[in-house]
C-alpha positions in Angstrom: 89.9 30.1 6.9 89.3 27.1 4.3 88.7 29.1 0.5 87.9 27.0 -2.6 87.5 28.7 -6.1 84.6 28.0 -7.6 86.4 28.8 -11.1 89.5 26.6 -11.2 89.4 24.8 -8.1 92.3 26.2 -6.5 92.4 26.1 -2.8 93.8 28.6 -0.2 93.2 30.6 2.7 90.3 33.0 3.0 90.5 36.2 0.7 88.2 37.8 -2.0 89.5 36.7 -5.0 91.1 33.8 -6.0 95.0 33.7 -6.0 95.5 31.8 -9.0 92.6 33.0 -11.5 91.8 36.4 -10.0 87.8 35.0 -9.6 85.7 36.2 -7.2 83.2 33.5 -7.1 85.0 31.9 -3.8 83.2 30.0 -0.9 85.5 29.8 2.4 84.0 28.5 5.8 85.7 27.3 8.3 84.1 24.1 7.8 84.5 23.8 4.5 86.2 20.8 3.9 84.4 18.6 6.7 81.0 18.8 5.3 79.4 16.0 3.5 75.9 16.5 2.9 74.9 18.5 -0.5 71.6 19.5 -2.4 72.1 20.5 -6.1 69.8 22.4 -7.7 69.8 23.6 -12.0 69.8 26.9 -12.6 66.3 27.9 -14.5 66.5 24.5 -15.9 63.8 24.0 -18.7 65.0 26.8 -19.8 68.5 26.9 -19.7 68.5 23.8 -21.6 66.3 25.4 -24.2 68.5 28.7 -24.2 71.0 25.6 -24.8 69.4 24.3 -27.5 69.0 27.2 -29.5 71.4 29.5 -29.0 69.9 32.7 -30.3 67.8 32.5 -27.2 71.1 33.3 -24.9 69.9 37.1 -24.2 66.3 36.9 -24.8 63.6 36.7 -22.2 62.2 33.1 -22.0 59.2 31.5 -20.6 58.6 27.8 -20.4 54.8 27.2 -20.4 51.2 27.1 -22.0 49.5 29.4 -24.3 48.4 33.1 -23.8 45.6 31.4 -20.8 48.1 28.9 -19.6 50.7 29.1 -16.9 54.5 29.5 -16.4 56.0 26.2 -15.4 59.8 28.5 -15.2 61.4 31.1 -16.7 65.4 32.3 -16.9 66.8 34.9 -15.3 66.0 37.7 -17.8 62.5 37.0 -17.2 62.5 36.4 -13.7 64.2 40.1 -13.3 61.1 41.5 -14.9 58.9 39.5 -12.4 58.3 36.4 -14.0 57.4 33.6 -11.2 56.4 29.6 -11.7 52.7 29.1 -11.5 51.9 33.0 -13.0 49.2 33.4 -15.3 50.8 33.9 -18.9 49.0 36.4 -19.5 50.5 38.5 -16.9 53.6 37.2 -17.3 53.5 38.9 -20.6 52.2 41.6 -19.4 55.7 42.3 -17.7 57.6 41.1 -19.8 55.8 41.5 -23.6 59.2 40.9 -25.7 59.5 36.9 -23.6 59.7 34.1 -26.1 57.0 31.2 -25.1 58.2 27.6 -25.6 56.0 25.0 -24.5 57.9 22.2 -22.4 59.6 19.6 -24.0 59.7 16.9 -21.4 61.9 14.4 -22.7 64.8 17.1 -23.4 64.8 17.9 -20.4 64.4 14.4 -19.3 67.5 13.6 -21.2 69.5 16.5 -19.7 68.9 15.3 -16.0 70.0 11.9 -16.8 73.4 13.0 -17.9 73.7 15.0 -14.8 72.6 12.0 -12.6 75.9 10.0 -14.3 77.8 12.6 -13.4 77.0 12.8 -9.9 76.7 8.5 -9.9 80.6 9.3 -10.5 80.9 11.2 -7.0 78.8 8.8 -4.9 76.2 6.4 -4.9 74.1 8.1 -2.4 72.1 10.4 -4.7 68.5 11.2 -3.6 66.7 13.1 -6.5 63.4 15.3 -6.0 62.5 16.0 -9.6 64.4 16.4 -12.4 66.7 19.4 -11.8 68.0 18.9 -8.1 69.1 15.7 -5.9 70.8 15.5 -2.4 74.3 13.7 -2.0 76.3 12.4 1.1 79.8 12.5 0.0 80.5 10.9 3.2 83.7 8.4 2.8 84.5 10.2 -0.6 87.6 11.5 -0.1 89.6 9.1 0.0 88.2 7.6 -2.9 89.0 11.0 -5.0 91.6 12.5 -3.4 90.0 15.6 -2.4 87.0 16.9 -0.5 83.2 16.8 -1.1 83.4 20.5 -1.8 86.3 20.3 -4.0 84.2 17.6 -6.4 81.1 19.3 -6.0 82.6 22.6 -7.9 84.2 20.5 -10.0 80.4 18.8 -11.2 79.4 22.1 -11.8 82.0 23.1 -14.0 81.9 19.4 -15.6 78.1 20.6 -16.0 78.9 23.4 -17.6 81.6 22.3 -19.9 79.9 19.4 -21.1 76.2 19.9 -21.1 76.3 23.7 -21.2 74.2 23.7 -18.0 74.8 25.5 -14.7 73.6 24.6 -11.4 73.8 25.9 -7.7 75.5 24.0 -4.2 74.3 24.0 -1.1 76.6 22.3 1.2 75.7 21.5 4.9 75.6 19.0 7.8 72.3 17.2 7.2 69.9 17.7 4.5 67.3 20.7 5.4 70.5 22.9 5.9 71.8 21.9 2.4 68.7 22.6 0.3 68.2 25.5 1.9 71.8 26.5 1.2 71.7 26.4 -2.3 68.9 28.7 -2.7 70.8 31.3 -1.2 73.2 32.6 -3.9 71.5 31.6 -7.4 72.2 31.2 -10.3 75.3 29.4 -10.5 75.9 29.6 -6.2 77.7 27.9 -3.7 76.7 28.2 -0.3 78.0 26.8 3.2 76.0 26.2 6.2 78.7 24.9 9.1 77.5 23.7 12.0 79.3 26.5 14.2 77.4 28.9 11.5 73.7 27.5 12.0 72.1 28.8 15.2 72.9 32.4 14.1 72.0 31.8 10.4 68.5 30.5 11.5 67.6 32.9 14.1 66.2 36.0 12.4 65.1 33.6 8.9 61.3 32.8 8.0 60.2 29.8 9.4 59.4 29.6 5.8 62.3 28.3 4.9 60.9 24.7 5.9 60.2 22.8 3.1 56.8 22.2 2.4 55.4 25.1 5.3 53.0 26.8 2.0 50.1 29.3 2.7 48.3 26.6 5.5 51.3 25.8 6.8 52.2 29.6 7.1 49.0 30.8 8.5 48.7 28.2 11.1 52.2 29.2 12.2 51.2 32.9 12.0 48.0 32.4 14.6 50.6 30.5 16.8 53.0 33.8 16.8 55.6 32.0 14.9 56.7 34.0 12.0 60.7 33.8 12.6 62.8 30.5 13.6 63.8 32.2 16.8 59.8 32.9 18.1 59.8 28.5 17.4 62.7 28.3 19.7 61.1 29.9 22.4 58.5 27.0 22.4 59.2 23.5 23.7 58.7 20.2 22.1 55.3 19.3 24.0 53.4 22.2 23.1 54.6 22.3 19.5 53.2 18.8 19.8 50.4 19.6 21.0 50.0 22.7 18.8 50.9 21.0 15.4 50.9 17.0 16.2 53.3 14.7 14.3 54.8 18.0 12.2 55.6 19.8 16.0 58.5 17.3 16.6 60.0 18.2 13.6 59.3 22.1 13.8 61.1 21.5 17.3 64.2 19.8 15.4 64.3 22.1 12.6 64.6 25.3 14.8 67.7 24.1 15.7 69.3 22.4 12.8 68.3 19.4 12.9 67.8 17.2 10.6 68.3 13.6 10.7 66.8 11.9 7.7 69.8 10.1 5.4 69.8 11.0 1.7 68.0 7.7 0.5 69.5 6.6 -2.6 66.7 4.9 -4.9 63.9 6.2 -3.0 61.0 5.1 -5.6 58.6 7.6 -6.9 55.6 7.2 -5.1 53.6 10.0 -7.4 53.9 12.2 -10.3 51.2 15.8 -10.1 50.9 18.8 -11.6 49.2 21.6 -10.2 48.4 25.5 -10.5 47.2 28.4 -8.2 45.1 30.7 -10.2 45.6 34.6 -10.0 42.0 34.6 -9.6 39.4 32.5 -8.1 37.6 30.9 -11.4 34.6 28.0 -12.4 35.2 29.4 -15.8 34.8 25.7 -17.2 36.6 26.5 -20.4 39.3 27.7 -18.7 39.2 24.7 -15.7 39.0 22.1 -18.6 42.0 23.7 -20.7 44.1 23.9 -17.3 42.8 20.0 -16.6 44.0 18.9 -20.0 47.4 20.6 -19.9 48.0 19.4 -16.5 47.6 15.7 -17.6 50.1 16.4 -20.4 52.6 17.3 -18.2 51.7 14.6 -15.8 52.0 12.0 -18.8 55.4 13.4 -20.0 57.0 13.1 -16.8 55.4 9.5 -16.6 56.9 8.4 -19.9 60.4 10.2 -19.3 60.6 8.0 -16.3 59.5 4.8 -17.9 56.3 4.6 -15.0 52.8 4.0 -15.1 50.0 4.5 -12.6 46.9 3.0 -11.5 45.6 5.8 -10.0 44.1 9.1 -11.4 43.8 12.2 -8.5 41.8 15.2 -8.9 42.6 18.2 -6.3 40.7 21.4 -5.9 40.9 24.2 -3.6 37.9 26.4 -3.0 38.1 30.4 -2.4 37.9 30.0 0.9 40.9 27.1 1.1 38.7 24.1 1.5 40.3 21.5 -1.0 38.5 18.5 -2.6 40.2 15.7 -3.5 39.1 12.9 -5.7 40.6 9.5 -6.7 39.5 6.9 -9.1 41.3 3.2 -9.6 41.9 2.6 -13.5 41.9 -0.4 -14.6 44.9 -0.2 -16.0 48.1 1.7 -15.4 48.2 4.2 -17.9 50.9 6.8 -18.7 48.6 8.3 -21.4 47.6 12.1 -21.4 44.4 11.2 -23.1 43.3 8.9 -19.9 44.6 10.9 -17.5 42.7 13.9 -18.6 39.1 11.7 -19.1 39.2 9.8 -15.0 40.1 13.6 -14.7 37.7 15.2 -15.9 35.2 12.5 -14.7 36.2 13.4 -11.3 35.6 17.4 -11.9 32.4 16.8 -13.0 31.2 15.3 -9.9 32.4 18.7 -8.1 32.5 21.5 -10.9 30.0 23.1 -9.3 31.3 23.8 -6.0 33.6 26.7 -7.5 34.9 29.1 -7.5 38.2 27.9 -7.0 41.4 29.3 -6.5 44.0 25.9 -7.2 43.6 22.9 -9.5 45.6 19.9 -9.7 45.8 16.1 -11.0 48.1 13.1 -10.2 49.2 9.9 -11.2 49.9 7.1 -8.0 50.2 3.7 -7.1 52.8 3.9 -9.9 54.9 0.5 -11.8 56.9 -0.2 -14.5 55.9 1.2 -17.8 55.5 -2.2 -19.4 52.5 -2.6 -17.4 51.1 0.6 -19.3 47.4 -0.1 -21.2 47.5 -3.4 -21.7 43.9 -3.9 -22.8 42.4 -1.5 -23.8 39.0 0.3 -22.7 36.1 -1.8 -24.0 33.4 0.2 -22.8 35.4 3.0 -25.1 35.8 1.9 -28.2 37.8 4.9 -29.4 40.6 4.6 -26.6 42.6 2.2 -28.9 42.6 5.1 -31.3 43.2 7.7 -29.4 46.5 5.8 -27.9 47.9 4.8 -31.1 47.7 8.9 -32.4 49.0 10.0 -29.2 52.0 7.6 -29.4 52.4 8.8 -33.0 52.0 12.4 -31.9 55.3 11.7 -29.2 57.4 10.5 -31.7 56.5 13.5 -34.1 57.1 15.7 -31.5 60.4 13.6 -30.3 62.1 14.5 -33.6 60.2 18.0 -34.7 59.6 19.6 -31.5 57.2 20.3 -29.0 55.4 22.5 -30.9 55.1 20.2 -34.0 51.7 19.3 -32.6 49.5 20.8 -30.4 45.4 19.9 -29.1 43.0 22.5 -29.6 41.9 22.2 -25.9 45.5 23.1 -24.6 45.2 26.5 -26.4 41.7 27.1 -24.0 
């Protein structure tokens, strides 16, 4: 059976270890070699590249979030051991792990970091289709010859360029289309490879959670529940029409997906059609301190990832879900594309006060849309507001202050609510 070391790229037949270094991180399948499809995910990557940054964090507990009331947006492994998850309360997150160092996000780090990982996969193959700023897909279709070696051989070697250079590890999951491959590199983390052949997938599906399927959350999960479906092999036992008719448009693709299937094409220079932020709370709230501190951070985040990408929106989305799942969603058209927190946050806020009362709820959320280039970004200013100009010029100044001092350097008093 095809064997590739993950170490030092030696390839061989099948065995435990490697023959040249003695490693035992090996992958071996027998379709190892004739699999082109890929999905590369960071390990922990806000704060891998903080534990990066400051090395005397290597062995220390980190959490990448808010304050003391705010949220984890991720945590590293030592963390997640302890029970750390994304979207926990801080609060409880310290409550299992106390001795956790707290580092707010610092956007355009990380922001930085994924671009030099894009121009090292842009040196593999032009078929990169990223989903945020830690994981893509790739088709290495056609590579080979170009490199001299197989998609798996250059994908290991990525990682260890990405670890040699950037001092960053990641995880592979390499498959035959692109559901198979994303799940794949979930399955051995951190610093995984994982193969899912096409001889290997009926039997690796069968007994799995249905999930697995991206984008199946707690709706998704329950209406699969009521149908029976809990496992991919109770889907297979239904056919197309009545998952049609069970689920509509999403039944054709359940129908697919329980056996493999898969037949979207990594798009190469998809464009981002939204940039959201959003938290489930660990208890149902209409605490409006604690709503409006949430609402606030949220459009930080959302304005970071905005100005990282050099975009701009027009639109400004408010979501809430009640206690008993119903979800509100509010829109309002700005004037102007914006990519500042401050305007975000107020057609934010806006929008909460025409529902606040309808609480409690249990998940909060705000988005940017109908997004352009960042050129396009406040133009002319609010003249119904004659403090916006203000406000944009000190949080401009507050980015570059936070650019060269750190995230920390300055900090709202509503952020800390």
């Amino acid at each position: 059976m095809p064997a590739l070391c993950c170490d030092c790229l030696t390839t061989f037949d099948a065995g435990r270890r490697c023959p040249a270094c003695r490693s035992p991180r090996v992958v071996a399948n027998p379709e190892l070699f004739d699999l082109t499809i890929a999905h590369m995910d960071c390990d922990a990557f806000y704060a891998s590249v903080e534990k990066r940054d400051d090395p005397s964090l290597a062995d220390k507990p980190v959490i990448i979030g808010g304050g003391r009331r705010g949220v984890v947006s991720t945590a590293c492994y030592v963390a997640r051991i302890r029970g750390v998850k994304s979207a926990m309360p801080m609060f409880k997150a310290l409550q299992l792990c106390p001795d956790a160092v707290v580092i707010r996000p610092r956007m355009e780090a990380y922001a930085e970091a994924s671009r030099a990982i894009r121009a090292m996969m842009e040196d593999l193959t032009p078929a990169i289709q990223p989903l945020s700023l830690d994981e893509a897909f790739m088709d290495l279709s056609g590579t080979e010859r170009l490199h001299g070696a197989p998609p798996a051989v250059m994908l290991a070697k990525l990682i260890r360029r990405m670890k040699d250079q950037l001092g960053l590890t990641g995880s592979i999951g390499l498959s035959h289309n692109k559901f198979l491959a994303k799940i794949a590199s979930d399955l051995d983390k951190p610093r995984g490879f994982s193969v899912i052949g096409r001889g290997d997938t009926a039997d690796f599906l069968r007994d799995r959670p249905v999930r697995l399927i991206w984008g199946v959350g707690d709706a998704g999960q329950a209406a699969l529940d009521r149908a029976g479906i809990r496992t991919f092999a109770d889907l297979l036992r239904w056919d197309r029409a009545a998952l049609v008719a069970r689920f509509g448009s999403m039944g054709d693709r359940l129908y697919d997906l329980a056996r493999g299937e898969d037949r979207r094409p990594v798009t190469a220079h998809e464009p981002v059609k939204s940039i959201s932020n959003e938290t489930t709370f660990h208890e149902d709230t209409s605490d409006p301190d604690l709503l409006d501190g949430h609402l606030w951070r949220m459009a930080e985040k959302v304005a970071d990832r905005a100005k990282a990408k050099d975009l701009a929106g027009r639109v400004v989305t408010l979501k809430l879900k009640r206690a008993d799942h119903t979800i509100l969603t509010r829109q309002v058209n700005l004037r102007d594309a914006t990519q500042l927190a401050d305007t975000i946050y107020r057609r934010a806020r806006e929008l909460f006060d025409q529902v606040g009362a309808q609480g409690p709820y249990r998940l909060l959320g705000c988005g940017l849309s109908h997004l352009c280039d960042a050129g396009e970004a406040d133009r002319s200013g609010d003249l119904l507001d004659p403090g916006a100009a203000k406000r944009s010029g000190a949080e401009r100044a507050a980015d570059r202050i936070r650019a060269r001092f750190g995230a920390d350097a300055i900090v709202k008093g509503r952020a800390l609510r």
